[in-house]
C-alpha distance (Angstrom), angle and dihedral (degrees) to the residues before:
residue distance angle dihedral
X1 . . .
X2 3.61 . .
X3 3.75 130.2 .
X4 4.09 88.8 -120.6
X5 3.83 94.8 47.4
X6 3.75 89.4 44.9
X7 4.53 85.9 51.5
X8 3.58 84.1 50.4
X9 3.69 106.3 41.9
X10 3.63 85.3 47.5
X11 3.59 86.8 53.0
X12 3.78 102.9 54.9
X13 3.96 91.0 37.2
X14 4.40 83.3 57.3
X15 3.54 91.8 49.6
X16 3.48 96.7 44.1
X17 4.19 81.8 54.9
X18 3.68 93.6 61.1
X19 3.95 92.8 43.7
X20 3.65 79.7 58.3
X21 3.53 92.3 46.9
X22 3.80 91.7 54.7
X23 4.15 98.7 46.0
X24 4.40 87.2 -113.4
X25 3.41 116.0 164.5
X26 3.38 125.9 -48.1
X27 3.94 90.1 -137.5
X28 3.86 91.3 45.8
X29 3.91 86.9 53.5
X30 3.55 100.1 52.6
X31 4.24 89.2 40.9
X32 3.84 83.3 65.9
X33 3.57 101.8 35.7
X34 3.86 98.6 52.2
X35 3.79 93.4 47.1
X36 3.99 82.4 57.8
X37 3.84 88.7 66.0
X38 3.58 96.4 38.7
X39 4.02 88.1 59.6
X40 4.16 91.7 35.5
X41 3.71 80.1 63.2
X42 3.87 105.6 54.1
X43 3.65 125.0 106.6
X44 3.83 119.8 -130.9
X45 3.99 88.6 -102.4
X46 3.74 96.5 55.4
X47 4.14 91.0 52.6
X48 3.54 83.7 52.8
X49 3.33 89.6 70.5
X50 4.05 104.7 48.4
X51 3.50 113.8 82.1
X52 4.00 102.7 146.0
X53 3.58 142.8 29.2
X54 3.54 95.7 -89.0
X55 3.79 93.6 47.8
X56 3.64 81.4 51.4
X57 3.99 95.9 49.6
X58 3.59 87.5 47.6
X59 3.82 89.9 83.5
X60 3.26 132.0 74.0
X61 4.19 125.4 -72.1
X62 3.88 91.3 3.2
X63 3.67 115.0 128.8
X64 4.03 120.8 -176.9
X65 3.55 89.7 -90.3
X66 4.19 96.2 56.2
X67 3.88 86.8 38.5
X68 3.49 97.0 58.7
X69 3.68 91.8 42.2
X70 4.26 88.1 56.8
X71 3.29 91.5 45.8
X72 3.92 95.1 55.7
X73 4.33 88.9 45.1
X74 3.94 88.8 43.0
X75 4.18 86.9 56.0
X76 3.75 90.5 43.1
X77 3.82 95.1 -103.4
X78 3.59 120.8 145.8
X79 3.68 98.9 -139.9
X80 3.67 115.3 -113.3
X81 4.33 90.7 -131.8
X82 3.76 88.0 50.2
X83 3.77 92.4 50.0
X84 3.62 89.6 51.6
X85 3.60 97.2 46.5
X86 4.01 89.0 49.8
X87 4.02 91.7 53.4
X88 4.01 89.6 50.6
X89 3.48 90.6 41.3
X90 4.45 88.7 61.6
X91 3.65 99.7 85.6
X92 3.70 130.9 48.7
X93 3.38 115.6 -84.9
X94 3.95 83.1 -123.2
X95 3.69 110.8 35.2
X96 4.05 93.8 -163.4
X97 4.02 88.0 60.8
X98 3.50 97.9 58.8
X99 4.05 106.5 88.6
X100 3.97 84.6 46.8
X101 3.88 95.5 38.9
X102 3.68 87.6 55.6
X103 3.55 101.5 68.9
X104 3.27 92.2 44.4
X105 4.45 111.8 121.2
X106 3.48 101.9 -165.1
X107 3.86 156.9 -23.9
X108 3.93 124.7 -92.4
X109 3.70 100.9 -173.5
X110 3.51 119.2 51.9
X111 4.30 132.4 135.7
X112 3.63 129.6 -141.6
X113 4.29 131.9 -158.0
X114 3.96 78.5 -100.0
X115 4.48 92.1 81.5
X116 3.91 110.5 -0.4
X117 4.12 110.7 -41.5
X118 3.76 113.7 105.8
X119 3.75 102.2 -118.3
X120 3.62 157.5 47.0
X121 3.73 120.6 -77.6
X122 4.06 81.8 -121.1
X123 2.96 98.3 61.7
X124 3.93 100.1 45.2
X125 4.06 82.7 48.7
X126 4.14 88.9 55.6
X127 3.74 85.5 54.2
X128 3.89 101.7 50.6
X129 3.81 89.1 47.4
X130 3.49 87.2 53.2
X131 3.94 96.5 52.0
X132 3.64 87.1 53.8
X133 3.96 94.9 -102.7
X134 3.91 124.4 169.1
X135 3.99 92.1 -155.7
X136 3.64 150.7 6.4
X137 3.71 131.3 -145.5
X138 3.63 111.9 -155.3
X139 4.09 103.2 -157.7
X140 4.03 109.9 177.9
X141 3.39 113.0 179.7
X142 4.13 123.8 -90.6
X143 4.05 125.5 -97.9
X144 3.74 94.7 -93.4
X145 3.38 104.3 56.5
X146 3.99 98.7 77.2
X147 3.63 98.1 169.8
X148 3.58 90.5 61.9
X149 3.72 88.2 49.1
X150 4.07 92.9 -120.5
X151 3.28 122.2 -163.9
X152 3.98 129.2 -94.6
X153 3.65 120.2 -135.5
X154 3.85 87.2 -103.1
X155 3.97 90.6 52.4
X156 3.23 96.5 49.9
X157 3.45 95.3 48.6
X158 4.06 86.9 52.5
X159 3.98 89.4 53.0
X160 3.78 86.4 51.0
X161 3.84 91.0 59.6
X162 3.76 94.5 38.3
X163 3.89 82.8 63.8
X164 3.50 97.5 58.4
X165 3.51 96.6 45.7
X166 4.08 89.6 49.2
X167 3.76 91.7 44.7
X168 3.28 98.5 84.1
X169 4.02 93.7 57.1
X170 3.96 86.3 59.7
X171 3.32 145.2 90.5
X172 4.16 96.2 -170.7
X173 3.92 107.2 73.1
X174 4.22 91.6 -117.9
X175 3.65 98.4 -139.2
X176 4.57 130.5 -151.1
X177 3.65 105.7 -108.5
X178 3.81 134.1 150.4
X179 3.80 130.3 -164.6
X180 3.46 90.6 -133.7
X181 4.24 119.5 -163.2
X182 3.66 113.6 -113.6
X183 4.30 93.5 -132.1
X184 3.62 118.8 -151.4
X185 3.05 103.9 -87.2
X186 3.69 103.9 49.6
X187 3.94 91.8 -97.1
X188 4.24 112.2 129.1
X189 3.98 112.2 -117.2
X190 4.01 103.2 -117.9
X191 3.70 132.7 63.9
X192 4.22 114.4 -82.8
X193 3.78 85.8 -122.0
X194 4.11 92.9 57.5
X195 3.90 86.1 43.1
X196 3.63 89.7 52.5
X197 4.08 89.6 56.7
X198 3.74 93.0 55.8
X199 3.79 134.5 85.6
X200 3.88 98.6 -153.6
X201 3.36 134.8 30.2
X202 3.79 118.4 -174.7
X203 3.99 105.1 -161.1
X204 3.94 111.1 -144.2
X205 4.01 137.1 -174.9
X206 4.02 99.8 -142.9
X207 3.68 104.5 157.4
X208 3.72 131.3 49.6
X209 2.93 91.7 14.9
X210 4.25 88.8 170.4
X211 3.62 93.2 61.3
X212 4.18 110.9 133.5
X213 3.69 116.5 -78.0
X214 4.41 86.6 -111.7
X215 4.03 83.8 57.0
X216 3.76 95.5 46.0
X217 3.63 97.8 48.5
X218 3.94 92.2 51.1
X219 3.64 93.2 55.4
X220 4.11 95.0 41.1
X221 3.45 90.0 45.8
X222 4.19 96.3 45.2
X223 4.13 85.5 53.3
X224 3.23 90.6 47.8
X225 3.79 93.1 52.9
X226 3.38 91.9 51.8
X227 4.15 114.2 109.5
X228 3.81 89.0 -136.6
X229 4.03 97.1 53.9
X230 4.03 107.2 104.3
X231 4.25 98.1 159.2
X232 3.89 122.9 32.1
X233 4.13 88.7 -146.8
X234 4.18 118.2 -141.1
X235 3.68 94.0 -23.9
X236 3.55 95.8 -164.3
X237 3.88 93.9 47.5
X238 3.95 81.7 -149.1
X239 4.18 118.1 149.7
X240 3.68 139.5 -172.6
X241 3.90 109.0 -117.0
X242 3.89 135.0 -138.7
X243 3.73 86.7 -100.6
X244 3.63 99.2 52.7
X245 3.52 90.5 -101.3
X246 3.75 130.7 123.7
X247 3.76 130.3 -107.4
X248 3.89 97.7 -131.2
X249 4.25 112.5 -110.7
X250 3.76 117.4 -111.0
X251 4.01 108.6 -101.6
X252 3.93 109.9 -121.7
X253 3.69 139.2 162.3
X254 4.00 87.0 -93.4
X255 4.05 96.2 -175.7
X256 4.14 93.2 45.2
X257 4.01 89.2 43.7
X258 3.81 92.8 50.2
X259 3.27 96.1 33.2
X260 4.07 80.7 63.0
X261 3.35 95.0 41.1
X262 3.87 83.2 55.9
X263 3.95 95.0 41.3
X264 4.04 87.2 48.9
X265 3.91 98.1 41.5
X266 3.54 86.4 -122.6
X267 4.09 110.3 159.5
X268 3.75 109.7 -123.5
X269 4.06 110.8 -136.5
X270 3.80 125.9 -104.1
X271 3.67 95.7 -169.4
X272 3.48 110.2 -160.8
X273 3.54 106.4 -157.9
X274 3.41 115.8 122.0
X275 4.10 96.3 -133.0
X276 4.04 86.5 51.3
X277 3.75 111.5 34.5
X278 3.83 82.7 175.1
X279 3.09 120.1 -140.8
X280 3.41 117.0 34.9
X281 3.63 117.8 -111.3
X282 4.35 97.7 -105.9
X283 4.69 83.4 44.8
X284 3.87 81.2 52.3
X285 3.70 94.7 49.0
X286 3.50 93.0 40.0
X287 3.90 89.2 52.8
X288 3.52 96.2 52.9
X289 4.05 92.7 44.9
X290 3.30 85.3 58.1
X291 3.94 100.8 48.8
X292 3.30 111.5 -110.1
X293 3.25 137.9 152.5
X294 4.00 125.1 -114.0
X295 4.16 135.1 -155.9
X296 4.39 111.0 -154.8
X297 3.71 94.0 -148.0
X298 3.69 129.2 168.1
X299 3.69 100.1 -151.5
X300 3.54 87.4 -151.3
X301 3.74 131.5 -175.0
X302 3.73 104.0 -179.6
X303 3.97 123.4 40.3
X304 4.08 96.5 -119.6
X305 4.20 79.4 60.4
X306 3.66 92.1 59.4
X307 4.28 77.1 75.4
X308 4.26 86.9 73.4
X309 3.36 93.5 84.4
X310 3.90 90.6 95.3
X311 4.03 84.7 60.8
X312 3.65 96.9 63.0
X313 4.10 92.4 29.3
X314 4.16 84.5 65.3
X315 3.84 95.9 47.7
X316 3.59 93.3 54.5
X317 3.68 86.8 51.5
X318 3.56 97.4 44.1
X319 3.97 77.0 53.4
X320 3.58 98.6 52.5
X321 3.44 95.5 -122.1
X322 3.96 118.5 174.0
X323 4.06 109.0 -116.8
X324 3.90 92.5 -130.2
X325 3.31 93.1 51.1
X326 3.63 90.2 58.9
X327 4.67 97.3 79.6
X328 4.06 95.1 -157.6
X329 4.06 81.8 72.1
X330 3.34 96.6 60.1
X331 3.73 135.5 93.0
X332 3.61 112.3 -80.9
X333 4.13 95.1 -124.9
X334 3.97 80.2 46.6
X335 4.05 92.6 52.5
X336 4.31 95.8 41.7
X337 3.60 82.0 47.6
X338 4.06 90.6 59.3
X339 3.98 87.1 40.0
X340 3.93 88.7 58.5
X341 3.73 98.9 44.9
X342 3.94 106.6 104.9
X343 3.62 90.0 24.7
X344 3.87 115.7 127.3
């Protein structure tokens, strides 16, 4: 690859980051990030060749937009959306998270192109070494949840050994997780010997999600229970709708299932996303009256999302909540150490 396709591919891919950062549209997203493979992929004969925007659109997946973009990189522009994007892009997206969000290690919730994020584990690695973090958790979704793609025992198994051979490359220790699918009877979606191999588990209630409060709790507080469970993932399984409207929150128990999660040592989400902000502020206050411990993640599914951790880092200080009670600030030896606990 050439030196000016590499400029521009790295171009399109850092734009795409801060569409990501900004919730744009989907479509838009993947407009700019597939035109950064085409050009990753072009010999230095073929750039030879492109020398306008319609040279440019003359290639595969590049629109008018993407074309003019290239051609403003290839002419040693910086263009003028990507220097706007960059200057929004300097402060938090939440100023009030940023003491908290700064001692923050690492991410426990995070999707790949493997179940239903929108790219490869690379590439979100190449972004947590560049925010500075010490680690990584990798959480693809669990067999049974096939509209999020989730991984078979076989898949996961080939993610695990994708990790070790991208390892190497990093600076952030990429750690084995799983978003595994709280099932309805409490049980965790993956085999004990593939829940044995990972480092975190985030526990979450995906599916019938209406059940009665009495059902709920029994399942929430059986995954919680279990020795593998490290996160209790969007509690509330609440969500902000295309017409401004919520999603109504699961009812639960929320004193016995914290209380477990407390009991258990198992970290009660602060999702960061900004069409969750799971839980609710009075289930946050609750959980921290009643001592538990908490996990900022970003559950991210694009590497421009990995920027919400500011979101969830100014809840939990809205909340009052202790920074070493919050176990994605601790030490990574410290935090596997947690994981392993209950373990046999």
């Amino acid at each position: 690859m050439s030196s000016v396709a590499s400029e521009v591919a790295e171009s399109l891919r850092e734009y795409a980051f801060w569409l990501e950062r900004g919730m744009a549209d989907t479509h838009r997203i993947k407009a700019y990030r597939r035109a950064a493979d085409v050009a990753a992929g072009l010999t230095p004969r073929e750039v030879d060749g492109l020398h306008t925007i319609a040279d440019w659109q003359s290639l595969p997946s590049f629109g008018p937009s993407t074309a003019g973009f290239a051609t403003e990189v290839m002419h040693g522009a910086t263009p003028s959306k990507l220097t706007k994007a960059r200057a929004a892009g300097a402060e938090p997206l939440d100023p009030g998270g940023a003491q908290l969000g700064g001692a923050l290690r690492g991410d426990l919730h995070t999707h790949t192109n493997a179940s239903d994020g929108g790219s490869p584990m690379w590439e979100m690695a190449e972004v947590a070494d560049r925010m500075g973090r010490d680690y990584l958790a990798i959480t693809d979704h669990s067999p049974r949840l096939r509209v999020a793609n989730g991984l078979s025992r076989e898949r996961l198994f080939a993610q695990w050994e994708e990790m070790e051979r991208l390892q190497p490359d990093h600076r952030c220790r990429l750690l084995r997780g799983i978003e595994v699918d709280i099932l309805a009877d409490g049980a965790l979606d993956q085999a004990e010997d593939m829940l044995a191999g990972t480092d975190v588990v985030v526990a979450s209630v995906h599916s019938d999600l209406r059940g009665s409060s009495e059902t709920m709790t029994r399942r929430m507080v059986a995954a919680v229970s279990n020795p593998h469970t490290l996160v209790l993932g969007h509690c509330t399984g609440r969500r902000l709708q295309g017409d401004g409207s919520w999603r109504p929150q699961s009812q639960f128990d929320a004193e016995m299932v914290f209380s477990a999660c407390e009991m258990f040592g198992v970290a009660v989400e602060i999702n960061s996303r900004p069409e969750r902000r799971d839980p609710p502020m009075p289930l946050l206050e609750l959980a921290r009256d009643l001592g538990c411990l908490f996990a900022i993640d970003t559950d991210a599914h694009a590497p421009g999302q990995m920027e919400f951790w500011s979101l969830g880092a100014a809840r939990a200080t809205v909340a009052g909540i202790d920074e070493d009670r919050i176990i994605n600030t601790w030490p990574l030896e410290s935090l596997l150490h947690h994981a392993r606990r209950r373990r046999p």
